[in-house]
N, CA and C of each residue as an Amber inpcrd file, in Angstrom:
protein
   234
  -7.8670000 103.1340000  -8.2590000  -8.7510000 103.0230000  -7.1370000
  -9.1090000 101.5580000  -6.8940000  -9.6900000 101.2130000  -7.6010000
 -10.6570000  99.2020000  -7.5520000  -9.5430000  99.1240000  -8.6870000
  -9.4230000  97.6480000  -8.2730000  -8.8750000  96.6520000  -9.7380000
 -10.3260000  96.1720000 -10.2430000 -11.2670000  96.1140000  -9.9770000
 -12.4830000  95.2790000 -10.3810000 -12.5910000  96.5800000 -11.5290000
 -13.2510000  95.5070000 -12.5550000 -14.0210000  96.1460000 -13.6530000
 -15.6070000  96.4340000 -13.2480000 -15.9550000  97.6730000 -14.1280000
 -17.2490000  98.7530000 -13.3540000 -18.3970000  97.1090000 -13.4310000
 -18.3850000  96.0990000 -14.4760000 -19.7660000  95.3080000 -14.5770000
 -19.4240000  94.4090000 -13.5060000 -18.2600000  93.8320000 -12.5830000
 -18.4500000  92.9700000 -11.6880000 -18.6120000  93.9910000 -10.4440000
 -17.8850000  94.8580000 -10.4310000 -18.4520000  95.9820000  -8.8460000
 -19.8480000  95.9190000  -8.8570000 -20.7800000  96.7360000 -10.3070000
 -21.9800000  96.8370000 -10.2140000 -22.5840000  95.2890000  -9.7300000
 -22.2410000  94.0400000 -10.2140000 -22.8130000  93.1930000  -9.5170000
 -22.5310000  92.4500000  -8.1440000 -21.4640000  93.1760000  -7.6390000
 -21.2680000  92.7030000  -6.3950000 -21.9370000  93.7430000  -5.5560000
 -22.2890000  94.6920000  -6.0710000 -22.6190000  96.1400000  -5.3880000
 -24.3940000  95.2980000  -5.2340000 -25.2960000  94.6200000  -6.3360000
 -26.2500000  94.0120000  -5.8540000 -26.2830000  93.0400000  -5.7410000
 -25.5750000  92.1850000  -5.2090000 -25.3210000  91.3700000  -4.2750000
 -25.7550000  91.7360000  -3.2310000 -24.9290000  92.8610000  -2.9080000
 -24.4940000  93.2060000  -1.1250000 -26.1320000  94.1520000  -0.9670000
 -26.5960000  94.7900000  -2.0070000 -27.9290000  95.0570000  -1.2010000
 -28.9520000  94.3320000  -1.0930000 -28.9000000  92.9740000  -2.0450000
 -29.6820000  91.8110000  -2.0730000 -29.7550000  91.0740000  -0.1750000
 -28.6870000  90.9990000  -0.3070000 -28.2040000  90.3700000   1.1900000
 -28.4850000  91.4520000   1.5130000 -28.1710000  92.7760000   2.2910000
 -28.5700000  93.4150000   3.6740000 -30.1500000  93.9380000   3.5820000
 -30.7690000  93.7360000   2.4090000 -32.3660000  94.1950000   2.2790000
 -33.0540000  92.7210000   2.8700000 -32.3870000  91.5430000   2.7920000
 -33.2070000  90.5410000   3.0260000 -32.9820000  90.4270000   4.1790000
 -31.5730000  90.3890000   4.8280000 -30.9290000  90.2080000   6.6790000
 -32.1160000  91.4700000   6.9140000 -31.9150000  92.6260000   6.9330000
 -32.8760000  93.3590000   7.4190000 -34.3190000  93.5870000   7.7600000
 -34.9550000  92.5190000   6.3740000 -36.4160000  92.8730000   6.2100000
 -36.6900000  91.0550000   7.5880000 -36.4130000  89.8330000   7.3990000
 -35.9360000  88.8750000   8.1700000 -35.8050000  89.1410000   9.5410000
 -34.4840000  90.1040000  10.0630000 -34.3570000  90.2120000  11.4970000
 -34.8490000  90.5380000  12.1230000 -35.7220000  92.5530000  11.3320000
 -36.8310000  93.1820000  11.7800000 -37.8340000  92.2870000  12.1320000
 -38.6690000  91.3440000  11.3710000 -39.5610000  90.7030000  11.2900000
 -39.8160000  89.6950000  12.6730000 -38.5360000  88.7900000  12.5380000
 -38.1940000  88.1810000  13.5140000 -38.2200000  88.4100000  14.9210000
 -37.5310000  89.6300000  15.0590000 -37.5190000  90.4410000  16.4480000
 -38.5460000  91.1230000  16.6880000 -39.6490000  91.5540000  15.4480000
 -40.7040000  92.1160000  17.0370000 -41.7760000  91.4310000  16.6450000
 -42.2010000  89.7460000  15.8630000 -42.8620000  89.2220000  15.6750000
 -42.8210000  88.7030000  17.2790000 -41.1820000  88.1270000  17.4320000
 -40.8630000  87.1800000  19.0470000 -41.0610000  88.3240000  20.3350000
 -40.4790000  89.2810000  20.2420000 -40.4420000  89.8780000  21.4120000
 -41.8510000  90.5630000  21.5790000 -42.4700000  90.7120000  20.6460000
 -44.1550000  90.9260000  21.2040000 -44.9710000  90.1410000  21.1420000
 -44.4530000  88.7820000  20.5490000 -45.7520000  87.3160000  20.5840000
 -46.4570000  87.8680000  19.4630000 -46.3370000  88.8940000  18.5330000
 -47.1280000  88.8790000  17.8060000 -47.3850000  87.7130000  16.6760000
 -45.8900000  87.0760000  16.4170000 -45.7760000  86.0360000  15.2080000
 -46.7530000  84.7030000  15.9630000 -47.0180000  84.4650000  16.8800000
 -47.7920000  83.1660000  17.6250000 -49.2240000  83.0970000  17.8370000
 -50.1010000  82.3210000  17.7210000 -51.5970000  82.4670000  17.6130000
 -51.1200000  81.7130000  19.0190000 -51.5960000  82.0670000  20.1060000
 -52.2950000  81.4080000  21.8330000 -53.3370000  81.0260000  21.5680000
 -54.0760000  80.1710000  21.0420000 -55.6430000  79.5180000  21.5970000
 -56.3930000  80.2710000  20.4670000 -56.0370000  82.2190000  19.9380000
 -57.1960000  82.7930000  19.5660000 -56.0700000  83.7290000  18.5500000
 -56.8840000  83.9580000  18.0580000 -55.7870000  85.4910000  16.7170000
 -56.6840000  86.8860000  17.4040000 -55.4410000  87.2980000  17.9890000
 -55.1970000  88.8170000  18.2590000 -55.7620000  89.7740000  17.0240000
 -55.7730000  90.7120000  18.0290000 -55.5470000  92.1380000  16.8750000
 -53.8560000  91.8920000  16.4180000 -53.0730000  92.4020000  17.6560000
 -51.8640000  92.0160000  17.4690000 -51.3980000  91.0690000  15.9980000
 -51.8690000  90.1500000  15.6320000 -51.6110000  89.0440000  15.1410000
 -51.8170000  89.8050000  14.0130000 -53.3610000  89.9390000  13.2830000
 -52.8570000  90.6930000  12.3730000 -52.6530000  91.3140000  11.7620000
 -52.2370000  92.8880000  12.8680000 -51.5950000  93.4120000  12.2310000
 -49.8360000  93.6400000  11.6380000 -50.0420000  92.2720000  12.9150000
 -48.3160000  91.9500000  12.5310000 -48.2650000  91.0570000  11.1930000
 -48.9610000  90.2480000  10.6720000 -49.2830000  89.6860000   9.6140000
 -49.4860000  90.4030000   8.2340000 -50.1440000  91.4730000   8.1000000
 -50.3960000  92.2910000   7.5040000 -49.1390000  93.6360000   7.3550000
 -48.3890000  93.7180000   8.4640000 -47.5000000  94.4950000   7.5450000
 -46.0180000  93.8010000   7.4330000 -46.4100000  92.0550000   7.7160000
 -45.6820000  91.2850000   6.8480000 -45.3070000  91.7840000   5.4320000
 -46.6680000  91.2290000   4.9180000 -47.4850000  91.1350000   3.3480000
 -46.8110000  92.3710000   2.9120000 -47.3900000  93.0050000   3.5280000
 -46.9940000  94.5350000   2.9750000 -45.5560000  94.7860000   2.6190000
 -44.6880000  94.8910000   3.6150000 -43.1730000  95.1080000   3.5650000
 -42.6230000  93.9280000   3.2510000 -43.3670000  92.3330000   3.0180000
 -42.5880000  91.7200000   1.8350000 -42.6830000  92.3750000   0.2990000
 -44.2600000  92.6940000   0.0900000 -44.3930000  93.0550000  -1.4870000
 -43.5160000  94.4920000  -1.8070000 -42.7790000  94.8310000  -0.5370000
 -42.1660000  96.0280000  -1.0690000 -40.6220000  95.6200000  -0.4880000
 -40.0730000  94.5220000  -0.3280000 -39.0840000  94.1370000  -0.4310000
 -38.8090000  93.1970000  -1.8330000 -39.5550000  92.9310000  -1.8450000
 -39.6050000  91.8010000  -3.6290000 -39.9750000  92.8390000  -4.9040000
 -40.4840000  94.2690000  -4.2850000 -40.2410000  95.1530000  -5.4850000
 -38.6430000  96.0520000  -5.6100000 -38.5340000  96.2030000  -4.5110000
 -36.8910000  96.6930000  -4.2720000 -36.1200000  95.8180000  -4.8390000
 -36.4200000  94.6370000  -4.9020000 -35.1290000  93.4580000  -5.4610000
 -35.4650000  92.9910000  -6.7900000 -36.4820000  93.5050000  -7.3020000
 -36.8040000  93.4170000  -8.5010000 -35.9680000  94.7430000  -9.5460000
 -36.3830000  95.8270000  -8.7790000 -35.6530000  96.9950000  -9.1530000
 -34.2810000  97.4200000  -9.2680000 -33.7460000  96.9150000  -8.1580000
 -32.2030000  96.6000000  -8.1080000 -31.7790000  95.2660000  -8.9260000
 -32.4040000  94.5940000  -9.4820000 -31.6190000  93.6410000 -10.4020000
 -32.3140000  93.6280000 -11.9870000 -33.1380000  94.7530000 -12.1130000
 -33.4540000  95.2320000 -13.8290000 -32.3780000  96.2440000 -13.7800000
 -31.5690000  96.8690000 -13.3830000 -31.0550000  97.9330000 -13.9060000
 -29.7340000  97.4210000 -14.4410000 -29.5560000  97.4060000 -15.9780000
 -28.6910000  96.8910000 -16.8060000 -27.0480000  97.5090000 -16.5890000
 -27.4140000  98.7310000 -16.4320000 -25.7680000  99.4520000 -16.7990000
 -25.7160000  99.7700000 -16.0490000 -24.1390000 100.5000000 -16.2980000
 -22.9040000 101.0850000 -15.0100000 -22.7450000 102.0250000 -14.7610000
 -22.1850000 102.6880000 -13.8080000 -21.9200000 104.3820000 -13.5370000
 -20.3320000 103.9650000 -14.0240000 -20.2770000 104.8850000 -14.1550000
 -18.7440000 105.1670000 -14.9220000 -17.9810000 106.0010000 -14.5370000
């Protein structure tokens, strides 16, 4: 099936969710911080502001626990 041995798949395997958990948590962020002005203080801080700020915080501390979790797990499926 793979020429790769199971310990470099498993680490290319978190690699690749390292990268699409961060492109994802990033683009989301990006796109409706800009397309609703929420990421920008005008003159005054919104509600808007923060609650876009706040589930920053939030869905970073649960993206930095996902990538914590995915890179303690020692062994391989076989």
């Amino acid at each position: 099936m793979s020429s790769f041995e199971p310990e470099i798949r498993d680490y290319l395997k978190k690699v690749l969710r390292t990268i699409s958990a961060c492109m994802l948590f990033s683009l989301f962020h990006m796109t409706v911080g800009i397309y609703f002005n929420w990421a920008f203080f005008e003159g005054q801080i919104r509600t808007g502001n923060i609650v876009y700020y706040l589930i920053l915080l939030a869905s970073l501390a649960g993206l930095i626990y996902y990538l914590f979790k995915v890179w303690s797990v020692k062994k391989h499926n076989a």
